[in-house]
C-alpha positions in Angstrom: -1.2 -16.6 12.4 0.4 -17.2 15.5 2.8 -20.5 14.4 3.7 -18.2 11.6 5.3 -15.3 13.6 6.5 -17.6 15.9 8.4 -19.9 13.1 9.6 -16.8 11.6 11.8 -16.5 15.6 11.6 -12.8 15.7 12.7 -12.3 19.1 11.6 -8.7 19.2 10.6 -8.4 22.5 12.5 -6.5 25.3 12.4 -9.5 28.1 11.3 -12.8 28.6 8.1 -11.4 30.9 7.4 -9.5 27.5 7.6 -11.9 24.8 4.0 -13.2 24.7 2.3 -10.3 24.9 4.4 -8.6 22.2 4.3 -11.7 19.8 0.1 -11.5 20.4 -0.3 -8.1 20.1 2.3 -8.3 17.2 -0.5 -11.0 15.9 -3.1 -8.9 16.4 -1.7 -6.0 14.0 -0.6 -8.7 11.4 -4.1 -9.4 10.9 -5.4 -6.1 10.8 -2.8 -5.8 8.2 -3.6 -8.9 6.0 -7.5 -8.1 6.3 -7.0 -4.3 4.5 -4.3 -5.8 1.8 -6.9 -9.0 1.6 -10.3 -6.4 0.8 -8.1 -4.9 -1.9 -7.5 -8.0 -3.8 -10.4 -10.6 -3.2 -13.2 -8.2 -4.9 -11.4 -8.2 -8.6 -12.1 -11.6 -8.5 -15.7 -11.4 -8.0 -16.4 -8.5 -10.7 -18.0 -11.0 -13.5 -20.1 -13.0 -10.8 -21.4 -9.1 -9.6 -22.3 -8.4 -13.3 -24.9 -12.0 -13.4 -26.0 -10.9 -9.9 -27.2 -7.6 -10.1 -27.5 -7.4 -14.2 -25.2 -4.4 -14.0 -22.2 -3.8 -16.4 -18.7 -4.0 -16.0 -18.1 -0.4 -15.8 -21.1 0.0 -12.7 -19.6 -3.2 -10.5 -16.1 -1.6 -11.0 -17.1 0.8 -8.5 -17.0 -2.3 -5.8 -13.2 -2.1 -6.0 -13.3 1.7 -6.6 -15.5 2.6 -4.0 -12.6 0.7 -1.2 -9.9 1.8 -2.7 -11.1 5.9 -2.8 -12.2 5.6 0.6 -8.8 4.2 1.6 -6.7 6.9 -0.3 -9.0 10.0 1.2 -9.2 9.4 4.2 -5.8 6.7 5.5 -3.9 10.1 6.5 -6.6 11.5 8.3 -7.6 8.5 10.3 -3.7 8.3 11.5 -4.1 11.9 12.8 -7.0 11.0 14.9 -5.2 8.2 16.1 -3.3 10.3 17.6 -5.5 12.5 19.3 -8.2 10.4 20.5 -6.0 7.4 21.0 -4.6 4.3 19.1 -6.0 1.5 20.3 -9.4 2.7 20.6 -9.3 3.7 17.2 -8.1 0.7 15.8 -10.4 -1.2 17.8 -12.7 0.9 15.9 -11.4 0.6 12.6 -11.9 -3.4 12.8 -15.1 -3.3 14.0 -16.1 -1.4 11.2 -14.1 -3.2 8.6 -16.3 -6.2 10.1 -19.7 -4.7 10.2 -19.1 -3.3 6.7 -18.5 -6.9 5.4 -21.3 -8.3 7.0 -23.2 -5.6 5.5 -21.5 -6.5 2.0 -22.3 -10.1 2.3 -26.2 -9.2 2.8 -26.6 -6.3 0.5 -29.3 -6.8 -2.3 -28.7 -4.0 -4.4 -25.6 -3.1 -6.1 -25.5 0.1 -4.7 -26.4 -1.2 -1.1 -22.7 -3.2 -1.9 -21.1 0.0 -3.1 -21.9 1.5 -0.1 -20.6 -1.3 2.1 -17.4 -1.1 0.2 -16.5 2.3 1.2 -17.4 1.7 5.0 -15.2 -0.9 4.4 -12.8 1.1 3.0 -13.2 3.6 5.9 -11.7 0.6 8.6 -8.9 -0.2 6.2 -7.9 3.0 6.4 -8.0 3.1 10.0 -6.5 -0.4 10.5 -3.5 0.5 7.8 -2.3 3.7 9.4 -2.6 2.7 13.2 -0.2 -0.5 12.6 2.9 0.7 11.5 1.9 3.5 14.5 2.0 1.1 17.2 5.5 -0.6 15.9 7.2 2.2 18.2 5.3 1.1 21.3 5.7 -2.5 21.2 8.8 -3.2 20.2 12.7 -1.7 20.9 13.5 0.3 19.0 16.3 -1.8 17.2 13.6 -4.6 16.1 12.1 -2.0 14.8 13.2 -3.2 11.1 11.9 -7.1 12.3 8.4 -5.9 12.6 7.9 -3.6 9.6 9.4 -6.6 8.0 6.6 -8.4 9.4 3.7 -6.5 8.4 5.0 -6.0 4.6 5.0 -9.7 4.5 1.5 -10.1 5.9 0.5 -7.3 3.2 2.2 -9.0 0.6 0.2 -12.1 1.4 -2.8 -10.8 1.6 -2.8 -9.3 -1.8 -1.6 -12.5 -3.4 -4.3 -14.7 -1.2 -7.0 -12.6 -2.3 -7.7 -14.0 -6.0 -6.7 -17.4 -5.5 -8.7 -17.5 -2.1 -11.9 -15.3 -4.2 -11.9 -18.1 -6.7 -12.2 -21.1 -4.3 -15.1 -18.8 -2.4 -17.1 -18.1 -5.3 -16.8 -21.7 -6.9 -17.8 -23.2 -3.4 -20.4 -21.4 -2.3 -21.1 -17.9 -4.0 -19.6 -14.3 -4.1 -21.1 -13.4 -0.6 -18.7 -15.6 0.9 -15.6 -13.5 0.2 -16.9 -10.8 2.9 -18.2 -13.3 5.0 -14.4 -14.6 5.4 -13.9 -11.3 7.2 -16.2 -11.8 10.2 -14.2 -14.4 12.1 -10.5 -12.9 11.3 -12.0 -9.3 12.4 -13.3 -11.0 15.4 -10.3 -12.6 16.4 -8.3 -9.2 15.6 -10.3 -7.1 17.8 -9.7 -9.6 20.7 -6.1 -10.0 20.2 -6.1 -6.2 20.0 -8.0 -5.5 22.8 -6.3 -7.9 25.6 -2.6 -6.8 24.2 -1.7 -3.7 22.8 -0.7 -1.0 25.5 -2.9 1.5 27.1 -3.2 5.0 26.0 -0.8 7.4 27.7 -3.0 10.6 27.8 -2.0 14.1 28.7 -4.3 16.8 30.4 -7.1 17.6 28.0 -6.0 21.2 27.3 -2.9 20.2 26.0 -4.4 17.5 23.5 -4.2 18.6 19.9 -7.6 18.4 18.1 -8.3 17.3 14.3 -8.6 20.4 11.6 -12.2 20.0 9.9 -11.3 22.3 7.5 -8.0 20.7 6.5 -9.5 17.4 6.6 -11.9 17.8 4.0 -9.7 19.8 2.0 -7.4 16.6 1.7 -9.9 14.4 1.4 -11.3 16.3 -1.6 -8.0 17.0 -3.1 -7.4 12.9 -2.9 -10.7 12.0 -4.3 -10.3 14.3 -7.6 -6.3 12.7 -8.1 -7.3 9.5 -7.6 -10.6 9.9 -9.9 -8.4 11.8 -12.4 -6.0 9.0 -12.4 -8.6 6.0 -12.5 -11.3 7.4 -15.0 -10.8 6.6 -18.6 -8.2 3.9 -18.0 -5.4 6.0 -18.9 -6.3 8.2 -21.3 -6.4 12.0 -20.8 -9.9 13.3 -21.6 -11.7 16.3 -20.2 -12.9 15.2 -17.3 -9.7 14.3 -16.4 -8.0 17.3 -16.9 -10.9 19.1 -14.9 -10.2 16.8 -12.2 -6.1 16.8 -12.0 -7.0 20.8 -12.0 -9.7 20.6 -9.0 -6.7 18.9 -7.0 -4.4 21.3 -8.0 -5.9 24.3 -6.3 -7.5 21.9 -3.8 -3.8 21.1 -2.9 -3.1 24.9 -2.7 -5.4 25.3 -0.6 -5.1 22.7 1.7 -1.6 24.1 2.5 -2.4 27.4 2.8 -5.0 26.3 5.6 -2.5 23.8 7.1 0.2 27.0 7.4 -2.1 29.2 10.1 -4.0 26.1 11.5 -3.7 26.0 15.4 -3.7 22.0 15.2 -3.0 21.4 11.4 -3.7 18.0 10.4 0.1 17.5 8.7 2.6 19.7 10.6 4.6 21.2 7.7 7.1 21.8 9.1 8.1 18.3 9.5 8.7 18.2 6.0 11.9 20.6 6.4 13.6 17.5 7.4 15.3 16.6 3.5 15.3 12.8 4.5 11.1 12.8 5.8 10.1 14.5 2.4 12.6 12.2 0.1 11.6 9.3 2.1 7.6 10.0 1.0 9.1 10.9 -2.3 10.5 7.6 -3.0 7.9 5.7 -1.7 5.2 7.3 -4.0 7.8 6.7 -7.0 8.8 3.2 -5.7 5.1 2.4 -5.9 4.7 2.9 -9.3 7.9 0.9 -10.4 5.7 -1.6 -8.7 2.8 -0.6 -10.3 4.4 -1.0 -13.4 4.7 -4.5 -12.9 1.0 -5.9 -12.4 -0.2 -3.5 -15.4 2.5 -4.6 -18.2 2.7 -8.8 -17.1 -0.3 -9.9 -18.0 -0.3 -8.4 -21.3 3.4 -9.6 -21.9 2.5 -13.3 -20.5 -0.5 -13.8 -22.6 0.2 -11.8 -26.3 4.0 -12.0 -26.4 4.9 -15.9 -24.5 1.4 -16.9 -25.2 0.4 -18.3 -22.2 -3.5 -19.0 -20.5 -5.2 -17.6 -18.2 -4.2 -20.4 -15.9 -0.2 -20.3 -16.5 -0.2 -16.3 -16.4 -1.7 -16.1 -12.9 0.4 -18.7 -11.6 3.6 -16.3 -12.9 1.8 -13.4 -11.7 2.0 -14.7 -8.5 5.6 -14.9 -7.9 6.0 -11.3 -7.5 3.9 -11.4 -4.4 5.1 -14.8 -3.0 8.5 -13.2 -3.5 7.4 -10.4 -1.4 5.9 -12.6 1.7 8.9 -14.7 1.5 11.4 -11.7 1.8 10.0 -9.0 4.1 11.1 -10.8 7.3 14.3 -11.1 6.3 14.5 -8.3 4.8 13.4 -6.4 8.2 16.4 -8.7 10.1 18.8 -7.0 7.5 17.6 -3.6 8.0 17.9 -4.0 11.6 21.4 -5.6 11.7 23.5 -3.3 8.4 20.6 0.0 8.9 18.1 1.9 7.1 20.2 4.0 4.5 22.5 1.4 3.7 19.5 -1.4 2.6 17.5 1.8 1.2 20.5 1.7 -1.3 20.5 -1.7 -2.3 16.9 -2.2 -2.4 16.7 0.7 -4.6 19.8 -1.1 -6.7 18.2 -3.9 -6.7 15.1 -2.5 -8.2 17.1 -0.8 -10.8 18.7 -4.2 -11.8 15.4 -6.3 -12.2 13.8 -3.4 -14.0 17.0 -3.0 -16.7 17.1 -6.5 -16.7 13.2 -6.6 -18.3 14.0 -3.7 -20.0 16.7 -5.9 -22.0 14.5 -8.9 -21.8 14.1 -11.0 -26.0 11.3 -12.7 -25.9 13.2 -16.4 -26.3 14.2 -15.8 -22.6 11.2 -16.8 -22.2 8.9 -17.4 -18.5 12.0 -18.5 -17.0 13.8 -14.6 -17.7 10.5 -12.7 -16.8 10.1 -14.6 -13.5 13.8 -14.2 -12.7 13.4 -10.3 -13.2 10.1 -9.7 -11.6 12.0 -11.8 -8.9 14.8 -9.0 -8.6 12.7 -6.3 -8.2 9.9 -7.7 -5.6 13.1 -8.7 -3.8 14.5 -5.0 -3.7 11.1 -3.6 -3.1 10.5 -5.6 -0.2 14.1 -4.0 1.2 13.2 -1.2 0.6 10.0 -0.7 2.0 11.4 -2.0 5.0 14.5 0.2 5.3 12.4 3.3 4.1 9.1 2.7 6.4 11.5 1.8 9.2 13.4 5.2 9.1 10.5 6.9 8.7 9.0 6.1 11.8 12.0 5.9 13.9 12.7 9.8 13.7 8.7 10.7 14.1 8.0 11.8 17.9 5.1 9.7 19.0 2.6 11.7 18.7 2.9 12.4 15.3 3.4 8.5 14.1 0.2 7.9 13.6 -0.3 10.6 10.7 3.2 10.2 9.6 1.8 6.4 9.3 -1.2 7.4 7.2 1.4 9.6 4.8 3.4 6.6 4.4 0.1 4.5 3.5 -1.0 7.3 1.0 2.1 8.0 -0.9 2.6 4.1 -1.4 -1.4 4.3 -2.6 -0.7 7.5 -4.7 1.8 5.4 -6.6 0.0 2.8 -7.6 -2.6 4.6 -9.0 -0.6 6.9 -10.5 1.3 3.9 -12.0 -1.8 2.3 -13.1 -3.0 5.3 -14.9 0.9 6.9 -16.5 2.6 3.5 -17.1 -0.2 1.4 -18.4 -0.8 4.8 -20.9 3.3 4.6 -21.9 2.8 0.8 -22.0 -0.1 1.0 -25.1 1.6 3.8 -26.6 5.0 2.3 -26.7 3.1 -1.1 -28.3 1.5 1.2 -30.9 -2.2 0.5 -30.3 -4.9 0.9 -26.6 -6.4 -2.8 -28.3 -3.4 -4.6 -27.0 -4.7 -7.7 -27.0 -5.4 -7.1 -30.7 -1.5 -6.2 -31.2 1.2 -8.1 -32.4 3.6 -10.4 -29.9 6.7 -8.8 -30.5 5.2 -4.7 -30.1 3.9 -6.1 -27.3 7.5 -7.3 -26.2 8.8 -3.7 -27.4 6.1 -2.0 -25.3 7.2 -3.8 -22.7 10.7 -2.4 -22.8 10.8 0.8 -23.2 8.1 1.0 -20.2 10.3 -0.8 -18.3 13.5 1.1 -19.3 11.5 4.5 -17.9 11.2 2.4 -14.6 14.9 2.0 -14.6 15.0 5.8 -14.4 12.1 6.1 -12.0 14.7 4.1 -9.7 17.4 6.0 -10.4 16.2 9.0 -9.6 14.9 7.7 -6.4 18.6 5.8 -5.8 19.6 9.9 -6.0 16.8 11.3 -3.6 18.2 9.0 -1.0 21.6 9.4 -1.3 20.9 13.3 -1.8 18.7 13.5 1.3 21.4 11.6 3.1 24.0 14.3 2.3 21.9 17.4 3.1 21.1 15.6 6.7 24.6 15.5 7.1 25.3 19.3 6.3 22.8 20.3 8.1 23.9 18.5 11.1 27.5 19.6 10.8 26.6 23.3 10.6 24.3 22.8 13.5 27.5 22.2 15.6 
C-alpha cells in the first residue's frame, strides 16, 4: 500500500518534517477505504458456494450482500455525525475494529443467519470507516492537495470493487468461502495501527459547548433509508405492493424526519446548510451521477453475453475495464482538479460522461467489444473527474465540524444512486428489450434495450451538466448582492 502511494509522488504534505506521517496516515485511510469498497464486492462472488453450504436458496443467501449494504446506507450519515461529536479518530479506530471482529465472526458463523448477522455488523464499520475518511482529508493535508487525496481514495475504492470478484474466486477455489472474511483480519489490523500512530489528535472544546447526536432524528433516517432502499431492492425492479407500501413508509418517514431536524437543538443534518445552491446540487448530482454509473454494471452483462455473445470468462474480463479505468484515473484525475479547480473539471467530467453514454446510446452491434470497451472507457474516465472535483468542493466549503456528516451525505447520495439505478434502469432496460427473461430475448432487442437505456443516461447527465452550472450562477448572484 505504501509503494503504491508513494509511486503515485503525491507530494501532499505541507513540509518535509510532515511528509511521512501524512503519506502513513494517508495509508492508513486508503485501506480503510479499499476494505469497505472490498466487503461490497467479494460476497457476490461467494453466493452459489453459501447456497451448498447452508442448503438455503438464492433468494435467503442474497441477504449476505443485502444485509452489508442496508446497514451501510442507514446508518453511513449518522456515523459521520458522531464523528464529529465524539471524535474522528476514535471513531474510526472503532469502525475498523468492528469491521474486523465482524469478519472474524463471518468466517466462523455456522448458521446462515449467524452470517447475516455478521454482515450487518460488518456493514455498521464500513459505514463508519467510509464517512470518517473523506472527513479527515481537511486535517491532513493543505488545502490545495486537497483534489490529490480524494483522488486517492476513489482510486483505492475503485480497486477494491474490481479486486473483490477476481480476489473471491481465487479464495473460494483455494481454500473455501470463509477465507474471503478471513482476508480482512490482517488489513484491518494493520489499518488500525497505521491509524492509531498517525492521524492527528482530537481538538476538543469545553463539554458544554459539544453538540450531541439527535436519537430521534437518527432513527427517523435510518428508518426512512431502510424502507427506500428495501423499496428499491425487493422484486428486482418491478413495482409490486410491497413496494409501493415501502417508497410510501419513506415518504412520510422523510417528512418527518425534517420536521424533527427543523426544531432539533443539535439536529443530526443542519438544514440550513442546504441553502447553499452549490452543497444541495452538489448531492444532487452525485445521487444522479451514481446511477449513470449504475446503469452501467446492470445493462453490460446482459449486452456482452446475449447481443456479442461472449462467456462468462470474456464478459468479466470486459466488465472489468470500467473499474480498472477508474483506479487508473482517480489520481490524476485529483492532480487535475487541484491544478484547473473544482467547477471547471465538474464540467468536463460531467461532458465526458454525457459523451461515453451517447456514444453507447449510438453503439450497432458490429462495433463490437472494441466500441463497448471504448465507451464504458469514456464514462468511468469522466466519472472518476467528477467524483473528484464534486467530493473535493464539497468538503472544502464544510466547517470542520460538520465534515464528518457532510462526509456521510456524500457516501449516501453516491449509495442512493446505485440502488436507485439498480432498481429504475435495470426496469427501463427489460422494458426497452421487450421481455423481464432477457436472457431468453433476442440479440438485437437486447442491443435496442441497450440504447434507449443508455440514451436516458445521456439526459440523466445533462441535467446534472445544468445543476452545476446552474448552482454555479446562483452562488454567484448571491454573492454579488451580498456586497
Amino acid at each position: 500500500m505504501k509503494t503504491f502511494i508513494e509511486s503515485q509522488d503525491l507530494k501532499i504534505a505541507a513540509t518535509a518534517e510532515q511528509r511521512p506521517s501524512v503519506r502513513w496516515a494517508l495509508t492508513g485511510l486508503s485501506l480503510s477505504m479499499l476494505l469497505s469498497s472490498l466487503g461490497t464486492s467479494i460476497a457476490n462472488v461467494a453466493l452459489p458456494s453459501l447456497t451448498r453450504a447452508f442448503s438455503a436458496s438464492f433468494q435467503e443467501v442474497q441477504w449476505v450482500v443485502l444485509a452489508y449494504l442496508l446497514a451501510i446506507t442507514t446508518l453511513i450519515v449518522s456515523a459521520g455525525r458522531l464523528g464529529d461529536i465524539v471524535g474522528r479518530r476514535r471513531l474510526l479506530q472503532a469502525g475498523i475494529l468492528i469491521f474486523t471482529l465482524a469478519s472474524i465472526a463471518g468466517g466462523v458463523s455456522t448458521t446462515l443467519g449467524m452470517l447475516i448477522a455478521a454482515r450487518a455488523v460488518q456493514g455498521l464499520g464500513a459505514a463508519i470507516m467510509m464517512a470518517l475518511t473523506m472527513a479527515f482529508v481537511g486535517e491532513i493535508v493543505p488545502k490545495e492537495k486537497t483534489g490529490s487525496a480524494m483522488g486517492l481514495l476513489g482510486t483505492m475504492s475503485a480497486i477494491g470493487t474490481a479486486l473483490g470478484p477476481s480476489l473471491g474466486g481465487v479464495l473460494i477455489a483455494g481454500w473455501s468461502w470463509r477465507s474471503i472474511f478471513f482476508i480482512n483480519v490482517p488489513l484491518g489490523i494493520v489499518a488500525f495501527l497505521l491509524v492509531s500512530l498517525h492521524l492527528p489528535g482530537e481538538r476538543r472544546g469545553p463539554e458544554k459547548e459539544r453538540p450531541h447526536l439527535d436519537p430521534l432524528g437518527t432513527m427517523l433516517l435510518a428508518m426512512t433509508l431502510t424502507a427506500y432502499a428495501l423499496a428499491m431492492t425487493l422484486g428486482r425492479g418491478h413495482l409490486g405492493t410491497l413496494n409501493i407500501v415501502l417508497l410510501l413508509g419513506a415518504a412520510v418517514g422523510f417528512a418527518l424526519f425534517l420536521q424533527v431536524e427543523s426544531k432539533a437543538a443539535s439536529p443530526l443534518i443542519q438544514l440550513s446548510l442546504f441553502r447553499d445552491p452549490r452543497l444541495s446540487a452538489n448531492l444532487a448530482m452525485s445521487g444522479i451521477v451514481s446511477t449513470v454509473v449504475m446503469t452501467t454494471l446492470v445493462v453490460g452483462p446482459f449486452y456482452l453475453s446475449r447481443a456479442l455473445g461472449l462467456d462468462s470468462a470474456m464478459v468479466g474480463m470486459v466488465m472489468s475495464v470500467g473499474p480498472l479505468v477508474a483506479a487508473l484515473t482517480g489520481v490524476p484525475a485529483g492532480r487535475i482538479v487541484d491544478r484547473f479547480g473544482t467547477q471547471r473539471m465538474t464540467l468536463v467530467g460531467l461532458l465526458g460522461m454525457s459523451g461515453g453514454c451517447l456514444i453507447q446510446s449510438l453503439l450497432p452491434m458490429a462495433a463490437g467489444i472494441g466500441g463497448y470497451i471504448t465507451a464504458i472507457s469514456i464514462i468511468t474516465a469522466g466519472y472518476a473527474l467528477f467524483q473528484t472535483a464534486n467530493n473535493t468542493a464539497v468538503m472544502s466549503m464544510i466547517a470542520p465540524e460538520n465534515r464528518g456528516v457532510m462526509s456521510g451525505m456524500l457516501n449516501l447520495s453516491r449509495n442512493l444512486g446505485l440502488i436507485t439505478g439498480a432498481s429504475v434502469m435495470g426496469a427501463l432496460f427489460a422494458f426497452a428489450a421487450g421481455s423481464t427473461h432477457l436472457t431468453q430475448v433476442p440479440p438485437a432487442d437486447v442491443a435496442a434495450g441497450m440504447r434507449l437505456t443508455f440514451a436516458v443516461a445521456v439526459g440523466l447527465s445533462l441535467v446534472s451538466f445544468a445543476l452545476a452550472t446552474g448552482s454555479h450562477v446562483m452562488a454567484r448572484r448571491r454573492q454579488e448582492g451580498a456586497r
